[in-house]
TIGUZA-591112 format. One record per residue (C-alpha): chain; residue in one letter; residue number from 1; x, y, z. Coordinates in steps of 0.05 Angstrom, whole numbers, m for minus. Layout:
(atom 'A', 'A', NUM, (X, Y, Z)),
...
END
This chain:
(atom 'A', 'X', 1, (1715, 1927, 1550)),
(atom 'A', 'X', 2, (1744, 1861, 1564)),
(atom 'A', 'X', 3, (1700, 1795, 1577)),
(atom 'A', 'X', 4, (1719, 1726, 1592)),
(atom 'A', 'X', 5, (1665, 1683, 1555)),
(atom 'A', 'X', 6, (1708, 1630, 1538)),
(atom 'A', 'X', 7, (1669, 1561, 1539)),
(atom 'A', 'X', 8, (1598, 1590, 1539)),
(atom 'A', 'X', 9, (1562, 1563, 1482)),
(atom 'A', 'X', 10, (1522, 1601, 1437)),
(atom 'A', 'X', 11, (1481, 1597, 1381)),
(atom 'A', 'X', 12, (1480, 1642, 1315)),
(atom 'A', 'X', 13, (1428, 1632, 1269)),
(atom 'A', 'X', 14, (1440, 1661, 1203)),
(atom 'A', 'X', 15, (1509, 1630, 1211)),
(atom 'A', 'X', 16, (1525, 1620, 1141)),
(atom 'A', 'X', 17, (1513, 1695, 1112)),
(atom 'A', 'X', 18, (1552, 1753, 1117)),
(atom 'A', 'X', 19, (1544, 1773, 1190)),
(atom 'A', 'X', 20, (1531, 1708, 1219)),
(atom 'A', 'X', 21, (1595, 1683, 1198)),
(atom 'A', 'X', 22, (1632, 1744, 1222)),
(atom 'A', 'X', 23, (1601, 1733, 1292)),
(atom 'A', 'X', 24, (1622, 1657, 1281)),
(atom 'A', 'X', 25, (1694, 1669, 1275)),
(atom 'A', 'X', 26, (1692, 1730, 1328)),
(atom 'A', 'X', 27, (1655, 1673, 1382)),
(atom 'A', 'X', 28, (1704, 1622, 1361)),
(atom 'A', 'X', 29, (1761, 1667, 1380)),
(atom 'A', 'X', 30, (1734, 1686, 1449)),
(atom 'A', 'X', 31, (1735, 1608, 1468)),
(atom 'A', 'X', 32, (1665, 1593, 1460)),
(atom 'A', 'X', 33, (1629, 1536, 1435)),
(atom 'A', 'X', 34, (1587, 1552, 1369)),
(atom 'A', 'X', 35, (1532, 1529, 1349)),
(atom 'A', 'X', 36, (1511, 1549, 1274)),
(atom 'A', 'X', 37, (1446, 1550, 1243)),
(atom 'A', 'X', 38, (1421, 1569, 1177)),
(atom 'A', 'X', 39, (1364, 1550, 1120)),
(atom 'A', 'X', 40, (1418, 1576, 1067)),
(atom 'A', 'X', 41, (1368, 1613, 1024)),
(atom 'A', 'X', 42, (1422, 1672, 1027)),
(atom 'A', 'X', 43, (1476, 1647, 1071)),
(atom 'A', 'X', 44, (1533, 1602, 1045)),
(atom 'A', 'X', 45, (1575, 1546, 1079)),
(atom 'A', 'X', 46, (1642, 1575, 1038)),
(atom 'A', 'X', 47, (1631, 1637, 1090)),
(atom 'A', 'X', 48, (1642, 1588, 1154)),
(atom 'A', 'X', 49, (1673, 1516, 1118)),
(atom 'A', 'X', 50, (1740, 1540, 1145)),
(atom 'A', 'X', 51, (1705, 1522, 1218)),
(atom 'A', 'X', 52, (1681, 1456, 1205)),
(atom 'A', 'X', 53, (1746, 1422, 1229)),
(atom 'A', 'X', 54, (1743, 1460, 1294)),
(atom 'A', 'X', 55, (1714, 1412, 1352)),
(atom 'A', 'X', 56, (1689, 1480, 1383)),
(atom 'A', 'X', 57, (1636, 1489, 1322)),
(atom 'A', 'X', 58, (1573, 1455, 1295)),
(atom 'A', 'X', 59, (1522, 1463, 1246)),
(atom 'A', 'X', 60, (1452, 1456, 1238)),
(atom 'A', 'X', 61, (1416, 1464, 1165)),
(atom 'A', 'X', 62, (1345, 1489, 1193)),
(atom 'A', 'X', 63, (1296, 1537, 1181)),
(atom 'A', 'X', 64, (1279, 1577, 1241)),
(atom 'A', 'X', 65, (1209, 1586, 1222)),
(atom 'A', 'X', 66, (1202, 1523, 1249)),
(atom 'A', 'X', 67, (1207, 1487, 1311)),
(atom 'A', 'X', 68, (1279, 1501, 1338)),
(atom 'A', 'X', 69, (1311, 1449, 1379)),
(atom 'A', 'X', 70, (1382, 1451, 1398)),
(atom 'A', 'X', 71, (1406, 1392, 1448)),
(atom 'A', 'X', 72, (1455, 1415, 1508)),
(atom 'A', 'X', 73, (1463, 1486, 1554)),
(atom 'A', 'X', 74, (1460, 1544, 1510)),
(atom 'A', 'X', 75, (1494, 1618, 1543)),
(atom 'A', 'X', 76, (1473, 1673, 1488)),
(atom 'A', 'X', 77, (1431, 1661, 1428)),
(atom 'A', 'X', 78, (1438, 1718, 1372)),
(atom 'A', 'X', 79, (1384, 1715, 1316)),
(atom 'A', 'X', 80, (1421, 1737, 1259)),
(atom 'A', 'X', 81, (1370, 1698, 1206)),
(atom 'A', 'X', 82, (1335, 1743, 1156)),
(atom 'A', 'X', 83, (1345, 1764, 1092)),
(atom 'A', 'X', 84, (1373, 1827, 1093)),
(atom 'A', 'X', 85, (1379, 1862, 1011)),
(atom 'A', 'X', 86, (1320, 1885, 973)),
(atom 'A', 'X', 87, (1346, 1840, 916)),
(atom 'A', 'X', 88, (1324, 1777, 971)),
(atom 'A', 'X', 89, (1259, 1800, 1010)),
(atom 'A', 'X', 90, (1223, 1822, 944)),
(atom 'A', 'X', 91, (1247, 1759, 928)),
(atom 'A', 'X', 92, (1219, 1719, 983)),
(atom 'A', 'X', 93, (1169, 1761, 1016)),
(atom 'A', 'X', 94, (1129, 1710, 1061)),
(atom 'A', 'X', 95, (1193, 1675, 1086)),
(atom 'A', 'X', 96, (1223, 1744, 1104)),
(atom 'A', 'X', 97, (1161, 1760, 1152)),
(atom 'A', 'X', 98, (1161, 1688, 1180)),
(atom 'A', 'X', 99, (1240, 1684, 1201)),
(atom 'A', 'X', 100, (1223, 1759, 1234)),
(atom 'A', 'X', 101, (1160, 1741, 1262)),
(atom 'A', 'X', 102, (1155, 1658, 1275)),
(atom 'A', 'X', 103, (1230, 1655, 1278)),
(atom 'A', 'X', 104, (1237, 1707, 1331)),
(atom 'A', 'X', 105, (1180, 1676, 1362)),
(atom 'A', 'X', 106, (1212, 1608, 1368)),
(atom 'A', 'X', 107, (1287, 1628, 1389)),
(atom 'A', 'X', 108, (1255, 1674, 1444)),
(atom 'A', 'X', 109, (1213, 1610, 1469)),
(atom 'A', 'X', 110, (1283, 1570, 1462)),
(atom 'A', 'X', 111, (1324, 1627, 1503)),
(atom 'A', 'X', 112, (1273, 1633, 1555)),
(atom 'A', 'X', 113, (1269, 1546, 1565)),
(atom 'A', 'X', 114, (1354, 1549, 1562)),
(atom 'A', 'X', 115, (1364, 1618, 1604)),
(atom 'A', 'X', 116, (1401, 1648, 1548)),
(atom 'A', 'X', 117, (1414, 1716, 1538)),
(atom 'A', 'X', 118, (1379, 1735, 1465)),
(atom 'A', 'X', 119, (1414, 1793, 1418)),
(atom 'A', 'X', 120, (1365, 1811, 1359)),
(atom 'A', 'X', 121, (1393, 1835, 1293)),
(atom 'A', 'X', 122, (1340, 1895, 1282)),
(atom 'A', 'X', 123, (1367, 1946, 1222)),
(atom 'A', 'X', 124, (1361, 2023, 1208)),
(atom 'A', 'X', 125, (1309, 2004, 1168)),
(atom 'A', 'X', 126, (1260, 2014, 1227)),
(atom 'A', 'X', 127, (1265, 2083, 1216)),
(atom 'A', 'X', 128, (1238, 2078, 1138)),
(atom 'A', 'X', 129, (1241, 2133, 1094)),
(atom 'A', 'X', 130, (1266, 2186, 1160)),
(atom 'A', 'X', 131, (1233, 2256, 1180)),
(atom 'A', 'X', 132, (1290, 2254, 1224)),
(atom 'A', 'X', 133, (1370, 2268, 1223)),
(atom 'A', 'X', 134, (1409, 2236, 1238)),
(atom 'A', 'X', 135, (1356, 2178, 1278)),
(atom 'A', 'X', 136, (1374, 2175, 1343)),
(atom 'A', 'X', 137, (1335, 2110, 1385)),
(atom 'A', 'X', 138, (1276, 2147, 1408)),
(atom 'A', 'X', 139, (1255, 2162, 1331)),
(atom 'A', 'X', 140, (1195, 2111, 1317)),
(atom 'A', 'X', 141, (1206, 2118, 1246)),
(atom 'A', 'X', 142, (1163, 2125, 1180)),
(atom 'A', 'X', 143, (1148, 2064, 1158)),
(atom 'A', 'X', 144, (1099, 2050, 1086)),
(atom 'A', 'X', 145, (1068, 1971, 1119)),
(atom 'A', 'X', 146, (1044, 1961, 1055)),
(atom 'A', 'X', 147, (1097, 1985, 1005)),
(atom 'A', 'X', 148, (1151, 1931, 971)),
(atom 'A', 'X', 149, (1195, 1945, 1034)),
(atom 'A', 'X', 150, (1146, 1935, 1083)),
(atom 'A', 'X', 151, (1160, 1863, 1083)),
(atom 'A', 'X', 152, (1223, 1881, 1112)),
(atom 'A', 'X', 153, (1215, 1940, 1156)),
(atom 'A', 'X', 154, (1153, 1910, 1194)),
(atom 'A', 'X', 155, (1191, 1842, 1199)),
(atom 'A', 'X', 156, (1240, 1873, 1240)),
(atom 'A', 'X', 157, (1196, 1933, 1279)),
(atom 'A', 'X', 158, (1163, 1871, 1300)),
(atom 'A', 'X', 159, (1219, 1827, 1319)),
(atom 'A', 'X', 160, (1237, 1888, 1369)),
(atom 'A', 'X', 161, (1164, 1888, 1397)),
(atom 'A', 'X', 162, (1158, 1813, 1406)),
(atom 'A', 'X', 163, (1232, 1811, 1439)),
(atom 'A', 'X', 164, (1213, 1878, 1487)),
(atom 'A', 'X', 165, (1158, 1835, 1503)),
(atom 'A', 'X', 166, (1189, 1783, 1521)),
(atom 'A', 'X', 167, (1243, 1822, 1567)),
(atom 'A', 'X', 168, (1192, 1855, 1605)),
(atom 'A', 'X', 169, (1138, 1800, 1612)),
(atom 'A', 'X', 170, (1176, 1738, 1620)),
(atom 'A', 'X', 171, (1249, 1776, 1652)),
(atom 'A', 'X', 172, (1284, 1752, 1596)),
(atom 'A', 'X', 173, (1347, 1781, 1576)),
(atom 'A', 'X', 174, (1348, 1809, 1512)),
(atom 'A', 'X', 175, (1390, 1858, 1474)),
(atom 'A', 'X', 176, (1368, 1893, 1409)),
(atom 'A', 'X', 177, (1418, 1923, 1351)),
(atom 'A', 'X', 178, (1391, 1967, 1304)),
(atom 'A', 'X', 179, (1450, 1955, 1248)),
(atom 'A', 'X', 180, (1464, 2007, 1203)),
(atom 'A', 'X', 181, (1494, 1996, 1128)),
(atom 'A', 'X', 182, (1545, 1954, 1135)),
(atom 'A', 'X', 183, (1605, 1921, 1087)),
(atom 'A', 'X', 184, (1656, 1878, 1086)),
(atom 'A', 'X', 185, (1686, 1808, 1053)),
(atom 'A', 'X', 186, (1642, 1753, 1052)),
(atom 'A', 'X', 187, (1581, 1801, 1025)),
(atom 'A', 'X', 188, (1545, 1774, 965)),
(atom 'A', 'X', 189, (1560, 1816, 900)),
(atom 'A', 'X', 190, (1491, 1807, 873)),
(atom 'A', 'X', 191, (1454, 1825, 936)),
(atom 'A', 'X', 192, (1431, 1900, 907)),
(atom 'A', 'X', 193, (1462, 1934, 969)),
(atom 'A', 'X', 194, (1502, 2000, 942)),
(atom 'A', 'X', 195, (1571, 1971, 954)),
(atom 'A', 'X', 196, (1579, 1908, 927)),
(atom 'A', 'X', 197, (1526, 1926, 864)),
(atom 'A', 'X', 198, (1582, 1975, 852)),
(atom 'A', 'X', 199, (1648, 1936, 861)),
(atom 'A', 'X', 200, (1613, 1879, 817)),
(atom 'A', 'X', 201, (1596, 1921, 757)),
(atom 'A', 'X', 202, (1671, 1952, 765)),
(atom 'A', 'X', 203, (1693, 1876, 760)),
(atom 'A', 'X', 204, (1657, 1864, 703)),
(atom 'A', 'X', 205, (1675, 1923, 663)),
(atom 'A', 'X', 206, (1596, 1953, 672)),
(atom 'A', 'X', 207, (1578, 2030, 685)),
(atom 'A', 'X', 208, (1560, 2041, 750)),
(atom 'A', 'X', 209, (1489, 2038, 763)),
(atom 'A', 'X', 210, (1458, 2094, 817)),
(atom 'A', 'X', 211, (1386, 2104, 827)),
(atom 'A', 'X', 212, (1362, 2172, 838)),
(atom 'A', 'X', 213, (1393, 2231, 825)),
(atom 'A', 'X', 214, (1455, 2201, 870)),
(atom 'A', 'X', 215, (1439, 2255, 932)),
(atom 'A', 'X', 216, (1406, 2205, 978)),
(atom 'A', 'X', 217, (1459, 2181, 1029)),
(atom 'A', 'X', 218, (1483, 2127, 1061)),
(atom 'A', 'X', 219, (1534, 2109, 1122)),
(atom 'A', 'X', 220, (1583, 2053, 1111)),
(atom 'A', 'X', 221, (1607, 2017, 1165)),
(atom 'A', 'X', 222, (1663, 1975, 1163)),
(atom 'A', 'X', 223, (1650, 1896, 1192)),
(atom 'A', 'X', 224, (1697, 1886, 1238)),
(atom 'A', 'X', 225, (1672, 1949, 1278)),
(atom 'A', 'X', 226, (1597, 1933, 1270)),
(atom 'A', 'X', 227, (1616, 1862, 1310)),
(atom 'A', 'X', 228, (1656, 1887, 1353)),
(atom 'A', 'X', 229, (1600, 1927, 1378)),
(atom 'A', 'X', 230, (1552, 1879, 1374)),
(atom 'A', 'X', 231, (1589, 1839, 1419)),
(atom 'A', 'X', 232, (1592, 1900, 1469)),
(atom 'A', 'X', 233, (1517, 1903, 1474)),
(atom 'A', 'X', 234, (1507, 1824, 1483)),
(atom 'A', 'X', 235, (1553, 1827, 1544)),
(atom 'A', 'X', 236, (1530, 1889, 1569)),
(atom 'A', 'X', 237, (1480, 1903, 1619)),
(atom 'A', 'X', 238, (1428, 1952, 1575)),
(atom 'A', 'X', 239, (1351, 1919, 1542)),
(atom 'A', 'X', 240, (1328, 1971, 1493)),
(atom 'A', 'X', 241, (1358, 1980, 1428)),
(atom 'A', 'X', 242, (1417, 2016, 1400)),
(atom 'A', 'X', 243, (1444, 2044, 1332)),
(atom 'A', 'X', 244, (1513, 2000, 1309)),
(atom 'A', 'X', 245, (1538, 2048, 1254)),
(atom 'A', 'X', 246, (1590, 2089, 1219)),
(atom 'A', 'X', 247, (1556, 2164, 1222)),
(atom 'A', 'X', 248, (1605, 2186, 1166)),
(atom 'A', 'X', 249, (1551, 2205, 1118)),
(atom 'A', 'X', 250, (1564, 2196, 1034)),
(atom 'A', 'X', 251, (1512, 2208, 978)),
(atom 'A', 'X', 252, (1509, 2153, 933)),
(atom 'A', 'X', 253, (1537, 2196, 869)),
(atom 'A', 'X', 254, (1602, 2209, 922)),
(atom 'A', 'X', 255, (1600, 2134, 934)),
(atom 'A', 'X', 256, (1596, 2110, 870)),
(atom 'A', 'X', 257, (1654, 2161, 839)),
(atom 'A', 'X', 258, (1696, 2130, 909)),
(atom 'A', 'X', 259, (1696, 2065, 881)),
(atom 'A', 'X', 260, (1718, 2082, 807)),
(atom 'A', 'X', 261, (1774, 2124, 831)),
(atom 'A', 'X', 262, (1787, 2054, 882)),
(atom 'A', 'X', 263, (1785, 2006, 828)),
(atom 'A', 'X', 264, (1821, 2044, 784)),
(atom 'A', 'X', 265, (1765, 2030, 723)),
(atom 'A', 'X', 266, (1747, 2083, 667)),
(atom 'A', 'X', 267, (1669, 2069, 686)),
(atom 'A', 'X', 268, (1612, 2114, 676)),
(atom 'A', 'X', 269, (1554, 2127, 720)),
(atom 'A', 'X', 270, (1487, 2106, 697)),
(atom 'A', 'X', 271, (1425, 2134, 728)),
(atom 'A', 'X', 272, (1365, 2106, 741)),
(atom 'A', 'X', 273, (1297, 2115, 773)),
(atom 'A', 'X', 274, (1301, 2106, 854)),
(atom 'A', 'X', 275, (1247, 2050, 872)),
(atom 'A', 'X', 276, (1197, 2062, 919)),
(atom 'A', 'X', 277, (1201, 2081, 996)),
(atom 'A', 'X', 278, (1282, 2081, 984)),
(atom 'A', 'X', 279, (1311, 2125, 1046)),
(atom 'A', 'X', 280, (1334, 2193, 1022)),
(atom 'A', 'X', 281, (1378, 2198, 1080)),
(atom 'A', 'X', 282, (1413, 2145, 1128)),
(atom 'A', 'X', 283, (1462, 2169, 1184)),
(atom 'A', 'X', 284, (1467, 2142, 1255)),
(atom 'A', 'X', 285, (1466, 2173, 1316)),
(atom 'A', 'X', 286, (1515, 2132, 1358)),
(atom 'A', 'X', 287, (1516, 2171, 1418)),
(atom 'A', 'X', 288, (1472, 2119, 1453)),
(atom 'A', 'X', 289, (1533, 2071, 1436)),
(atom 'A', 'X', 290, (1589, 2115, 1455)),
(atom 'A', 'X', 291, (1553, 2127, 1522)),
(atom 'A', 'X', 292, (1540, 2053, 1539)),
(atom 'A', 'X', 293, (1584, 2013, 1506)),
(atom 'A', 'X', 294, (1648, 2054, 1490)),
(atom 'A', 'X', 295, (1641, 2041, 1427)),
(atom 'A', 'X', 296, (1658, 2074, 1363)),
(atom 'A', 'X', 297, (1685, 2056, 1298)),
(atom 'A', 'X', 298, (1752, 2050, 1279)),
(atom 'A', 'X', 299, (1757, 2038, 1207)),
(atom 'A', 'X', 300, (1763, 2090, 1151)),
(atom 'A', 'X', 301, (1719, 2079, 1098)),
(atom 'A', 'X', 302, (1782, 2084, 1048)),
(atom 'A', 'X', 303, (1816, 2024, 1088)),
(atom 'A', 'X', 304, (1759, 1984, 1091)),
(atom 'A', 'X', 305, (1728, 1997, 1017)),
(atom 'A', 'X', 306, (1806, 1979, 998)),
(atom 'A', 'X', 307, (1806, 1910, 1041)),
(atom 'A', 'X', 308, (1734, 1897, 1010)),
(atom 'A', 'X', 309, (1757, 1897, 945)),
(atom 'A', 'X', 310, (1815, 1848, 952)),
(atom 'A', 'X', 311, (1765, 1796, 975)),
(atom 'A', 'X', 312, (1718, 1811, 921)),
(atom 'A', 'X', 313, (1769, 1804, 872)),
(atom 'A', 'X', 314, (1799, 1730, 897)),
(atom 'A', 'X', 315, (1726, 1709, 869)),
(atom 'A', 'X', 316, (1718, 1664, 819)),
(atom 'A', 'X', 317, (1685, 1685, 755)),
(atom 'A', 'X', 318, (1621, 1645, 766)),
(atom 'A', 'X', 319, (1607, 1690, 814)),
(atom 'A', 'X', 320, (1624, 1757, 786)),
(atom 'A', 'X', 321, (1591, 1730, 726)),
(atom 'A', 'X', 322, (1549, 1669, 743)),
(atom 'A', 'X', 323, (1506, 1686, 666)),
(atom 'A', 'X', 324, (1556, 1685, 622)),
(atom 'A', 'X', 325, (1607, 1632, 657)),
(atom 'A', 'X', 326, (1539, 1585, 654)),
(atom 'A', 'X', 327, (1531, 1589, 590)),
(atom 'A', 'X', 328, (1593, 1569, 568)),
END
């Protein structure tokens, strides 16, 4: 699938975190003019500084909770703002339902006033804790409102009502992802997400912590292939939502004994107990993807887990151990 979109200008908000700057570099290369926007509560400008030279890119350091104002044409606006690791929206509860809820709100108001095309970042986690296997689009999920993840969950079910809205009451265009687990460089080693919670305590020399019994499961999918579809559905011609994930399905105890055979550490596996409303099972079906977008993903989990772990290593010790390096 093959789209000329050079010169359109679009704006990413969450530019400065892990996916956001992926989609940066990714809109950047396809000619367009980018227009970055992020609070920085969990983003960082190391993940886009490389950019700041380019003429094609600029950045605005804004909460999209508020107001959003953004001078010029905008083509495509992708809403990529949210915290997105249980570590950060346990953390900052209120400010995770705002950026779903107000945010949303205020880029669909800005999308409608430029005639931009909107993509949402929605996540598996609409599907909560699932009844279902693998969850397919038409699951609606099973969801605790109230639990510690509900912050989350109903941030994003209703980012995907308000948006639907939107497309069907005002004729906006709108797309909706529903991303599954996802890795890659640039992810934040303390962000409590399975992958880099494991590679950091391999860099430091800890036991590898699983919660559980390690037989809950998980689907990895490797960044380059979750953008790539991403930027399928934007240019596509389809409204209601579809799974972006890797359906090769690992437990957690497989994952975890993956990376100590990858890093090559004598580590031993820890267990803990699994907090509360944590999926037991997480596998997409993709066939929604497949049929619409010809998409499917590319990268082995070996190849990517290996490329994943040469970024994490280049990092400096204040981030693998920000405690201890402080206190020196």
């Amino acid at each position: 699938m093959k789209h000329d979109i050079s010169g359109k200008r679009v704006l990413i908000t969450g530019a400065a975190g892990f996916l956001g700057s992926h989609l940066c570099d990714r809109f950047m290369a396809e000619g367009c003019y980018v227009v970055g926007m992020d609070n920085l509560i969990t983003g960082s400008l190391s993940n886009i500084e490389h950019l700041f030279k380019e003429e094609r890119f600029e950045f605005y350091h804004h909460d999209v909770s508020k107001f959003v104002f953004v001078p010029g044409e905008l083509d495509y606006i992708l809403h990529f703002a949210s915290p997105a690791s249980p570590i950060d929206y346990l953390k900052i509860p209120i400010q995770t339902l705002k950026v779903g809820s107000l945010g949303t709100h205020n880029l669909l108001g800005l999308a409608r006033v430029k005639g931009a095309r909107m993509l949402i970042a929605s996540t598996s986690e609409v599907y909560g804790d699932p009844t279902v296997h693998p969850q397919n689009e038409d699951y609606w999920g099973n969801v605790n409102p109230i639990g510690p993840r509900g912050v989350y969950d109903e941030a994003k079910r209703f980012q995907e009502a308000i948006t639907m809205a939107y497309h069907t009451f005002h004729g906006l265009e709108t797309r909706i992802v529903r991303i599954f687990n996802t890795y890659g460089p640039r992810m934040r080693l303390n962000d409590g997400r399975a992958l880099p919670a494991f590679m950091g305590q391999a860099l430091r020399g800890e036991d590898i912590t699983v919660f559980g019994d390690g037989s809950q499961t998980r689907s990895f999918c490797y960044v380059d292939d979750l953008i790539e579809g991403i930027y399928r559905l934007l240019l596509s011609d389809y409204a209601l939502p579809v799974n972006i994930g890797n359906p090769d399905e690992i437990t957690i105890g497989e994952f975890a004994e993956e990376i100590i055979k990858l890093t090559g550490t004598d580590q031993k596996i820890v267990y803990k107990p699994l907090p509360q409303d944590d999926p037991k099972q997480r596998q997409p079906d993709i066939t929604r993807a497949k049929a619409i977008l010809g998409w499917e993903p590319k990268v082995a989990r070996a190849e990517g887990m290996r490329k994943t772990w040469e970024y994490f290593k280049t990092l400096p010790e204040w981030v693998i151990t920000p405690r201890e390096f402080n206190s020196k």
